[in-house]
N, CA, C and O atoms as a GROMACS GRO file, in nm:
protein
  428
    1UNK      N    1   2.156  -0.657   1.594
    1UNK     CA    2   2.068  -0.547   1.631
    1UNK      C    3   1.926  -0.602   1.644
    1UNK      O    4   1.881  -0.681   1.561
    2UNK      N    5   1.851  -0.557   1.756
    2UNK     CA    6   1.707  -0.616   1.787
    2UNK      C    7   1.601  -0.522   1.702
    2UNK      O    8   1.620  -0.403   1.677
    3UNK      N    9   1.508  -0.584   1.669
    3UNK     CA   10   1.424  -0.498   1.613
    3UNK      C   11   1.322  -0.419   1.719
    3UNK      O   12   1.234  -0.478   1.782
    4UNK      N   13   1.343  -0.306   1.726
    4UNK     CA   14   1.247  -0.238   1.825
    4UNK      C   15   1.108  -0.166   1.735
    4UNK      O   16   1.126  -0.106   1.629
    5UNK      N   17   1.013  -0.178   1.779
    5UNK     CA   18   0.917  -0.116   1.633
    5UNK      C   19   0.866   0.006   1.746
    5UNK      O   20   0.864   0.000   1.869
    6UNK      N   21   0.833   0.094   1.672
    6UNK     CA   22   0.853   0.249   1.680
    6UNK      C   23   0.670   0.291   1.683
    6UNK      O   24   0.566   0.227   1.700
    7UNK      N   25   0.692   0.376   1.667
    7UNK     CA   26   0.507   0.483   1.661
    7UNK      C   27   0.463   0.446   1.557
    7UNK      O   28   0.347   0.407   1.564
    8UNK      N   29   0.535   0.441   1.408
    8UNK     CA   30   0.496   0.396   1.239
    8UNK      C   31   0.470   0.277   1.274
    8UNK      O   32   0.351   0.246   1.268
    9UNK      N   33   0.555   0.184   1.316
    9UNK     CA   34   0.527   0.041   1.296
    9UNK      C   35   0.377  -0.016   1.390
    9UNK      O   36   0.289  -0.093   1.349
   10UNK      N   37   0.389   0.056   1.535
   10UNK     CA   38   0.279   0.045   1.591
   10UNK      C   39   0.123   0.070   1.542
   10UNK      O   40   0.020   0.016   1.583
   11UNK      N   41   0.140   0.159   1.451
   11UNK     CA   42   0.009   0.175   1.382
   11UNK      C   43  -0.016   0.091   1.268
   11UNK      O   44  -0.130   0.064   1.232
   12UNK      N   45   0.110   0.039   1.196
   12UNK     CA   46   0.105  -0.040   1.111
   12UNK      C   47   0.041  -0.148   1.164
   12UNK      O   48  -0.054  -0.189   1.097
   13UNK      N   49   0.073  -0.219   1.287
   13UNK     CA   50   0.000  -0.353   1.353
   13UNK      C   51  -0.152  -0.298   1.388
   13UNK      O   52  -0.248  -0.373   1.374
   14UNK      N   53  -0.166  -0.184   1.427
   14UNK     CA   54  -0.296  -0.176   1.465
   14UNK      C   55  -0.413  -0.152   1.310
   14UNK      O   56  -0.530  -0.186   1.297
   15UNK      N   57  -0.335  -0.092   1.229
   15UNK     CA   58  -0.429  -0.112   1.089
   15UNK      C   59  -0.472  -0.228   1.042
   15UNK      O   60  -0.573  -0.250   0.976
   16UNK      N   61  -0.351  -0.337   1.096
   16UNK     CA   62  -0.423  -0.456   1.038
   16UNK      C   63  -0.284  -0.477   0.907
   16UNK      O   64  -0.283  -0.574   0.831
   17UNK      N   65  -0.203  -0.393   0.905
   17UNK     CA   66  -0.108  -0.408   0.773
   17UNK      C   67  -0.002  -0.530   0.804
   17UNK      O   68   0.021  -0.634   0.742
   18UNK      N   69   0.044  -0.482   0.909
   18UNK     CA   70   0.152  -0.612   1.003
   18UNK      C   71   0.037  -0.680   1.069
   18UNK      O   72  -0.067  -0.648   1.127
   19UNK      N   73   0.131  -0.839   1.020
   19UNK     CA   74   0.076  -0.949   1.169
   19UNK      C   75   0.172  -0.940   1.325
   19UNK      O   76   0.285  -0.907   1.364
   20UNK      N   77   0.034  -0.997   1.381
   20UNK     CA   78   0.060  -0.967   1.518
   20UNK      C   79   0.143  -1.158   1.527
   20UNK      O   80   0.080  -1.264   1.530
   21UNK      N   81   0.289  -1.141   1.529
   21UNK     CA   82   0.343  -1.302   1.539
   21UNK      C   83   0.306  -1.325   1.705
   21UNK      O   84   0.248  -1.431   1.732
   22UNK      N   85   0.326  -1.264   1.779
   22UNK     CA   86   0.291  -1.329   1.942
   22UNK      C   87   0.301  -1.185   2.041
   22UNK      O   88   0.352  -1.074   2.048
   23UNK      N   89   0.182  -1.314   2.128
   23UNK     CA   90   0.101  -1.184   2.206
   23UNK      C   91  -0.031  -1.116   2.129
   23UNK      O   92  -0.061  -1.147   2.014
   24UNK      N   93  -0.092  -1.036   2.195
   24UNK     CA   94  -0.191  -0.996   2.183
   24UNK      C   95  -0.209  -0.829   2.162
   24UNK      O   96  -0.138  -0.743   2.212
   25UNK      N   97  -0.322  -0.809   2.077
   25UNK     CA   98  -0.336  -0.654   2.084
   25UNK      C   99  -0.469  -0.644   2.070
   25UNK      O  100  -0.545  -0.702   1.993
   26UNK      N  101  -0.497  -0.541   2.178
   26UNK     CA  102  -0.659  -0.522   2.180
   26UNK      C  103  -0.765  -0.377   2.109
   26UNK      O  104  -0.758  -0.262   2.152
   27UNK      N  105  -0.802  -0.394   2.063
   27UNK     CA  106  -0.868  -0.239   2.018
   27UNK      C  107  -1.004  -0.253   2.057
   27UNK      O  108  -1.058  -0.361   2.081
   28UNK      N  109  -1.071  -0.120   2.064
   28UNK     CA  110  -1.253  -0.102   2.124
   28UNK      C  111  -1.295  -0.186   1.996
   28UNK      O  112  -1.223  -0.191   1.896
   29UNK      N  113  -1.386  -0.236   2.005
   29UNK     CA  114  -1.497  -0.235   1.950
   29UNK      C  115  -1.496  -0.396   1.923
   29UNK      O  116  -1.431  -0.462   2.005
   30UNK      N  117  -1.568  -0.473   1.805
   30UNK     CA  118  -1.605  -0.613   1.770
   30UNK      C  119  -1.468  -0.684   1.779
   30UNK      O  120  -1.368  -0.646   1.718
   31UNK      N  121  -1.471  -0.788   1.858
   31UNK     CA  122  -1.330  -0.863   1.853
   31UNK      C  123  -1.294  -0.882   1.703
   31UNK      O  124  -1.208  -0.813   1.648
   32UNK      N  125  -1.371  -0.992   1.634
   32UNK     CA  126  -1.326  -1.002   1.498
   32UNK      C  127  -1.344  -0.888   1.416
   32UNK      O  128  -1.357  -0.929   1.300
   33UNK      N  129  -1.349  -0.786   1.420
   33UNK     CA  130  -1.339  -0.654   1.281
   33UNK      C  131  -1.236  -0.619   1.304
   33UNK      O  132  -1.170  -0.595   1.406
   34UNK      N  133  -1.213  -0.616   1.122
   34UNK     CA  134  -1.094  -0.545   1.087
   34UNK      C  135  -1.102  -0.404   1.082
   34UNK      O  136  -1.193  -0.352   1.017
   35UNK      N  137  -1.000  -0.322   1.156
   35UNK     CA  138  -1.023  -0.171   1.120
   35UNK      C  139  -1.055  -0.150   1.008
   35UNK      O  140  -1.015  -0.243   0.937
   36UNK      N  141  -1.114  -0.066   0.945
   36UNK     CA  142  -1.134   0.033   0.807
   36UNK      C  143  -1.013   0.139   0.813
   36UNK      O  144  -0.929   0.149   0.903
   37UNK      N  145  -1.026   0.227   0.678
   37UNK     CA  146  -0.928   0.351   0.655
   37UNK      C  147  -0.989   0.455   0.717
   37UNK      O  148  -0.911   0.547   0.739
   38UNK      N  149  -1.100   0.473   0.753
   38UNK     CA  150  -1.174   0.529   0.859
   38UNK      C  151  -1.142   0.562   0.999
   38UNK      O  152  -1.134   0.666   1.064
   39UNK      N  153  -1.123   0.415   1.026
   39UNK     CA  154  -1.086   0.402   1.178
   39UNK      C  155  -0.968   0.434   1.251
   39UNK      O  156  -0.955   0.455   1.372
   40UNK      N  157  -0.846   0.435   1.116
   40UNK     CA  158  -0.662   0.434   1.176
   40UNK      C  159  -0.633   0.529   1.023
   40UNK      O  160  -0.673   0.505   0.909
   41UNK      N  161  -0.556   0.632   1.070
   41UNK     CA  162  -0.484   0.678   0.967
   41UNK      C  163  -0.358   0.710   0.995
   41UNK      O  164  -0.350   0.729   1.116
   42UNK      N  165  -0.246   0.725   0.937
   42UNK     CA  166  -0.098   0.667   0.985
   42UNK      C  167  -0.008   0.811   0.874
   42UNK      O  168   0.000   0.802   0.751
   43UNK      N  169   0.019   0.868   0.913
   43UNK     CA  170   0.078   0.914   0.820
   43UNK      C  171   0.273   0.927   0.885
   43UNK      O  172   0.334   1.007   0.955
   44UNK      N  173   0.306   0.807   0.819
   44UNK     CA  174   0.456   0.804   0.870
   44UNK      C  175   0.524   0.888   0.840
   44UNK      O  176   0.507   0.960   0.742
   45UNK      N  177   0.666   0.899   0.965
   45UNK     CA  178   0.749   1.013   0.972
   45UNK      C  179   0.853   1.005   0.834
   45UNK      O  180   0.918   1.102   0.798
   46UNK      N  181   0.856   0.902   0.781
   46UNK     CA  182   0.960   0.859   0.656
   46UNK      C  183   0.876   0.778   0.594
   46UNK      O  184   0.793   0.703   0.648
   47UNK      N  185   0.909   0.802   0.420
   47UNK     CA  186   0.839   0.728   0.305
   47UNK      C  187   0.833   0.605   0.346
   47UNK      O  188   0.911   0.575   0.436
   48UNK      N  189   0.754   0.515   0.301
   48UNK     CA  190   0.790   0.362   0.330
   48UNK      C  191   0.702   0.312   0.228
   48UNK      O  192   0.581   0.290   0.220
   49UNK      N  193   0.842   0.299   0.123
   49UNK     CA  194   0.810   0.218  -0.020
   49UNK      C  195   0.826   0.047  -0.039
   49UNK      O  196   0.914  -0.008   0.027
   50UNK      N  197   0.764  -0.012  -0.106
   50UNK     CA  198   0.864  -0.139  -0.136
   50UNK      C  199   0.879  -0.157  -0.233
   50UNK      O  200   0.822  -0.101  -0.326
   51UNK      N  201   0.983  -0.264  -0.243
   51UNK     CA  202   1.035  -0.256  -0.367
   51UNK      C  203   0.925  -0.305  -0.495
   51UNK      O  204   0.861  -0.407  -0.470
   52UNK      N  205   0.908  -0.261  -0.584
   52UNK     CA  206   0.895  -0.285  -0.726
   52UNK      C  207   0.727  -0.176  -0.786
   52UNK      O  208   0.727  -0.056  -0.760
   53UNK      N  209   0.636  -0.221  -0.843
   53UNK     CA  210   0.568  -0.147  -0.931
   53UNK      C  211   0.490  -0.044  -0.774
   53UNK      O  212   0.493  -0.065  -0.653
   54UNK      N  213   0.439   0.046  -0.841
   54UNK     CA  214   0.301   0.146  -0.778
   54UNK      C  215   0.239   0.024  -0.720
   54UNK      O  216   0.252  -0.015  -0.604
   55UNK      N  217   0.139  -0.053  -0.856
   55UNK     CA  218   0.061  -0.134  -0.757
   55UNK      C  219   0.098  -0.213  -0.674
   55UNK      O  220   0.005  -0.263  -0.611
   56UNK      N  221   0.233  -0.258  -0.637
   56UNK     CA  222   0.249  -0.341  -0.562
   56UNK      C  223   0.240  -0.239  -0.426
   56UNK      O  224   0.215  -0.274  -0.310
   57UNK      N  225   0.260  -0.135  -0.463
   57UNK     CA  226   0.273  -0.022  -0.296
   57UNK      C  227   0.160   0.013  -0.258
   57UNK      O  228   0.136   0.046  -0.142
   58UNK      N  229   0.056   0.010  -0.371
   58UNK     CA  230  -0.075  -0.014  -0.337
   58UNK      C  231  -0.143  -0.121  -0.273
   58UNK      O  232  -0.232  -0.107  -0.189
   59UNK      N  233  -0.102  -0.222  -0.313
   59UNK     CA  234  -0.193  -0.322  -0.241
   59UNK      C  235  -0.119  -0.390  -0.116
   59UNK      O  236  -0.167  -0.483  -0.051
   60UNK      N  237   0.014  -0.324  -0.092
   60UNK     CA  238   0.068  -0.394  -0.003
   60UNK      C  239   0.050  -0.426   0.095
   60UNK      O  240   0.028  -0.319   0.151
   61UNK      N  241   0.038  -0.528   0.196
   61UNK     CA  242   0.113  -0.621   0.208
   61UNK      C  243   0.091  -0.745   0.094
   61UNK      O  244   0.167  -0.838   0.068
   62UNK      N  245  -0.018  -0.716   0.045
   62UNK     CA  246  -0.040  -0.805  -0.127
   62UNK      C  247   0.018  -0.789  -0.191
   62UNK      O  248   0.039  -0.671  -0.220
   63UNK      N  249   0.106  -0.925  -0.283
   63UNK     CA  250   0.145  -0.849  -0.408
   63UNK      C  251   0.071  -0.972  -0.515
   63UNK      O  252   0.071  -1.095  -0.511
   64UNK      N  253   0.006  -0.864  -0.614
   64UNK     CA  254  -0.074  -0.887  -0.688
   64UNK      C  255  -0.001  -0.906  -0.825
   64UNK      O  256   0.012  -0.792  -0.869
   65UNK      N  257   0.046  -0.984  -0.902
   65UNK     CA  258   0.128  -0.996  -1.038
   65UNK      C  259   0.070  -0.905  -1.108
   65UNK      O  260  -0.044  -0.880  -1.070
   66UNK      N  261   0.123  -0.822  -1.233
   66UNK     CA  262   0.059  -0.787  -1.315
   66UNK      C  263  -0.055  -0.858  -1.382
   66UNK      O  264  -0.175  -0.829  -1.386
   67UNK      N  265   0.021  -0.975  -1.442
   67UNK     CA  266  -0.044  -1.063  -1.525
   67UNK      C  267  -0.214  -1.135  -1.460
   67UNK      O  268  -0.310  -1.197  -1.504
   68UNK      N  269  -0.176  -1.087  -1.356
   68UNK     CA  270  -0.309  -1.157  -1.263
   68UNK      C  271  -0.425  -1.060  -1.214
   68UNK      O  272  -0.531  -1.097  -1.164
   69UNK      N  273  -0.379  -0.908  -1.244
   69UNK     CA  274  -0.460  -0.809  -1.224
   69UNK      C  275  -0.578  -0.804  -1.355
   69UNK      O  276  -0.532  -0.786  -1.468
   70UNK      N  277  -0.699  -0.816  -1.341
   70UNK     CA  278  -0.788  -0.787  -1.476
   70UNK      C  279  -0.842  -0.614  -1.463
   70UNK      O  280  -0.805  -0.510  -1.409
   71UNK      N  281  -0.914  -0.645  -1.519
   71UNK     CA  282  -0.951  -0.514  -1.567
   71UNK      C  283  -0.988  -0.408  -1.439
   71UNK      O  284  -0.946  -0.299  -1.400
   72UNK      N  285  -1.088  -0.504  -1.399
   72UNK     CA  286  -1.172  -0.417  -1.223
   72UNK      C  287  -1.041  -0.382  -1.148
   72UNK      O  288  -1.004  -0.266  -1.129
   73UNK      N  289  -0.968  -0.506  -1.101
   73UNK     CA  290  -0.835  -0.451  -1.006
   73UNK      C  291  -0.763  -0.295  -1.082
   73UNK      O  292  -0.751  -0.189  -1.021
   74UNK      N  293  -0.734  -0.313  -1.186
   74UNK     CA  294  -0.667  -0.163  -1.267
   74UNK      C  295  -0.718  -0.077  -1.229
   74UNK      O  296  -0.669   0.012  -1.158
   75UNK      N  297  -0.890  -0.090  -1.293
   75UNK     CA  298  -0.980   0.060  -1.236
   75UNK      C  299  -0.999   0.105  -1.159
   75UNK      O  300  -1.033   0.223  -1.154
   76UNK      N  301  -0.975  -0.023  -1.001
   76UNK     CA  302  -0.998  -0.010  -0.887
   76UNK      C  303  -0.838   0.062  -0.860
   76UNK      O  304  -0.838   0.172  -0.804
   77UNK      N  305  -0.730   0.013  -0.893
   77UNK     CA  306  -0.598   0.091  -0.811
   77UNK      C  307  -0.611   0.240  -0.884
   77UNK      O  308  -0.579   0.330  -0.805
   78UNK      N  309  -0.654   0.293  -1.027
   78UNK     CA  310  -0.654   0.368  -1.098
   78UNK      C  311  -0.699   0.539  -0.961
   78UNK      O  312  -0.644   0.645  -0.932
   79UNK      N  313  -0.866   0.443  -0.910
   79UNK     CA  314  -0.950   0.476  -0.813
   79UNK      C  315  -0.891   0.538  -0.702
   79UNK      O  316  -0.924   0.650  -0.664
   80UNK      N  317  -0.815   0.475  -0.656
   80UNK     CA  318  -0.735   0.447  -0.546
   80UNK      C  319  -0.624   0.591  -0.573
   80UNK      O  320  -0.609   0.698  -0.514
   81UNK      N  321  -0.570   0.540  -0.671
   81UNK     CA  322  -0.457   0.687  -0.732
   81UNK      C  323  -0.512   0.809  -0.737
   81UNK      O  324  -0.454   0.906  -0.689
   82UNK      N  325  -0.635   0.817  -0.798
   82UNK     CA  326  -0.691   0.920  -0.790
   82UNK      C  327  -0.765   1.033  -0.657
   82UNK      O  328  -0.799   1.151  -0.650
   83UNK      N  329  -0.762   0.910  -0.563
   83UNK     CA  330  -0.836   0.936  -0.442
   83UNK      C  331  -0.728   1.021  -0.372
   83UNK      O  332  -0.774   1.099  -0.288
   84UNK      N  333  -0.622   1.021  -0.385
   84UNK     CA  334  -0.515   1.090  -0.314
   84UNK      C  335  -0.417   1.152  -0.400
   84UNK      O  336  -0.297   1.160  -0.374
   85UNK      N  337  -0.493   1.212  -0.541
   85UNK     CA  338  -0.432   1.266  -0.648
   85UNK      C  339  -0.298   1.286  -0.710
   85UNK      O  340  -0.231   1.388  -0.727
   86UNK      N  341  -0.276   1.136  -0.745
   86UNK     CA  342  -0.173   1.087  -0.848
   86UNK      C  343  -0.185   0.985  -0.942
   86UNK      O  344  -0.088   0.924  -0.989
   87UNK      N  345  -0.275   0.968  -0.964
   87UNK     CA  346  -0.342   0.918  -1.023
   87UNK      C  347  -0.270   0.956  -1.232
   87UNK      O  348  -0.294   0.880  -1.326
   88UNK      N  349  -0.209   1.054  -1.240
   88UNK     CA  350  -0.140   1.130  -1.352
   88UNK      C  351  -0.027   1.025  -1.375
   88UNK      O  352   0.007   0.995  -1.489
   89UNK      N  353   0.047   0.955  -1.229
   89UNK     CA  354   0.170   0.875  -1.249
   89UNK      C  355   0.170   0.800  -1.337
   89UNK      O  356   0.270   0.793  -1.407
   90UNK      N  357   0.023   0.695  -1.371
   90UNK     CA  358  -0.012   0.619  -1.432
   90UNK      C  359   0.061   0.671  -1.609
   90UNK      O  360   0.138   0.599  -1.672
   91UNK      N  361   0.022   0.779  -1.647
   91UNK     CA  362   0.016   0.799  -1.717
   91UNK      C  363   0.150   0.898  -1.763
   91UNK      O  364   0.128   0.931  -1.879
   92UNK      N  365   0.244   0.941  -1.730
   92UNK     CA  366   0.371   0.963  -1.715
   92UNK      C  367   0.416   0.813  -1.722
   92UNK      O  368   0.515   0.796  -1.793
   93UNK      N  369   0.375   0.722  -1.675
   93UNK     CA  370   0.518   0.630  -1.692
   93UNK      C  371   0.488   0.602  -1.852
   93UNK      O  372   0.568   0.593  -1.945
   94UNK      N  373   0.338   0.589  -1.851
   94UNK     CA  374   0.331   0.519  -2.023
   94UNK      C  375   0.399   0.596  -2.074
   94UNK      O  376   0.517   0.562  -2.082
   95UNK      N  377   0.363   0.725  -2.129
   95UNK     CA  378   0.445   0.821  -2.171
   95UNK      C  379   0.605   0.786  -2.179
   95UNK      O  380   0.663   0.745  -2.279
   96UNK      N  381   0.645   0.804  -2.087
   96UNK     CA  382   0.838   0.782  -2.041
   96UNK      C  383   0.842   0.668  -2.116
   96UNK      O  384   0.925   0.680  -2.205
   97UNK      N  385   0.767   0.521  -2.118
   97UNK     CA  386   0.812   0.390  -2.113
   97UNK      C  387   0.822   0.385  -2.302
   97UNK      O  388   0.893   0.325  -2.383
   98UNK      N  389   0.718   0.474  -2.310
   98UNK     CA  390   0.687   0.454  -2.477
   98UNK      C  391   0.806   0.556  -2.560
   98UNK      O  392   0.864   0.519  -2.661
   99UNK      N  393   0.823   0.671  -2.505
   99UNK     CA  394   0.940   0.716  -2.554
   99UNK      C  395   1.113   0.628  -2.529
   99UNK      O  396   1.212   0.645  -2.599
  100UNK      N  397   1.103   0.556  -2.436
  100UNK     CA  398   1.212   0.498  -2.408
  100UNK      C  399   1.327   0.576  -2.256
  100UNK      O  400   1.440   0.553  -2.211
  101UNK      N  401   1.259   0.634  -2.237
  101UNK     CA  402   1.322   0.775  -2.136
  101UNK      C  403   1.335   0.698  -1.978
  101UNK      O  404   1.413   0.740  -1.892
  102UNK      N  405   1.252   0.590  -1.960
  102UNK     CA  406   1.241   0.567  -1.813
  102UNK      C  407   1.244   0.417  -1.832
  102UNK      O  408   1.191   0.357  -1.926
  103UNK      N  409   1.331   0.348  -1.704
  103UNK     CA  410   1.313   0.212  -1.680
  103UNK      C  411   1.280   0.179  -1.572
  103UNK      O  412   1.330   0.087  -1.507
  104UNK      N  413   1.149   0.279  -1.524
  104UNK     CA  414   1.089   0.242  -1.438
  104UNK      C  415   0.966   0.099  -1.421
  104UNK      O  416   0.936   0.028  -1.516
  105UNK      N  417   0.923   0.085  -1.311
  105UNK     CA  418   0.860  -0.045  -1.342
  105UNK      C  419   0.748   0.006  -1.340
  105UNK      O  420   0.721   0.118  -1.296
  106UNK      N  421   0.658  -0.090  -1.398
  106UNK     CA  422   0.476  -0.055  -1.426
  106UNK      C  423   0.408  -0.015  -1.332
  106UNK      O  424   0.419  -0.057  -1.216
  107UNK      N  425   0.320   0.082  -1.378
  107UNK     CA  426   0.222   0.107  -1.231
  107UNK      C  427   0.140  -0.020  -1.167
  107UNK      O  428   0.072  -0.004  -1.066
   0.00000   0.00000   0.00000
C-alpha cells in the first residue's frame, strides 16, 4: 500500500511538524521562517497520538526523556497544558499512580 498523505498530513508538512524528504513546498512570506502557532492551525479529523507519555505528545516530533527534562521544560509543558485546559491530567495521573489504580505513563 502507497502512502498517500491527506488534508491532516498536508498541514502537518506545512507547520513545519513533518519533513519535507523531496521536492519542494512554498509558503508567502521569508524563505527561511518557520511558521508560528499563529500562522497554521490544524485541527485533525482523527486524534493523532503517539505512543508513550503526555510530554512526549507535547513536544512531538521531539522526544524529550524524562530524565532530561529540568525544571523550566516541566513548567513550560505544565504552561502548555494549561493553555488548552488540561493541564488537571498532570495531576490525576499523580493521584492514580500514587494510589496504584493506573499504569499509565508519566505526563
Amino acid at each position: 500500500m502507497r502512502f498517500r498523505p491527506g488534508k491532516s498530513s498536508f498541514f502537518r508538512v506545512l507547520g513545519g511538524l513533518w519533513p519535507v524528504h523531496s521536492g519542494a513546498i512554498e509558503r508567502p512570506g521569508p524563505v527561511d521562517a518557520q511558521p508560528s502557532v499563529s500562522d497554521i492551525f490544524l485541527v485533525p479529523q482523527r486524534v493523532y497520538m503517539v505512543p508513550g507519555s503526555l510530554a512526549d505528545n507535547i513536544t512531538y516530533p521531539a522526544v524529550v526523556p524524562s530524565e532530561e527534562r529540568d525544571e523550566a521544560m516541566e513548567t513550560k509543558l505544565r504552561e502548555l497544558l494549561a493553555l488548552v485546559g488540561i493541564d488537571y491530567l498532570v495531576d490525576r495521573w499523580a493521584a492514580e499512580t500514587k494510589d496504584g489504580e493506573s499504569g499509565a505513563h508519566p505526563p
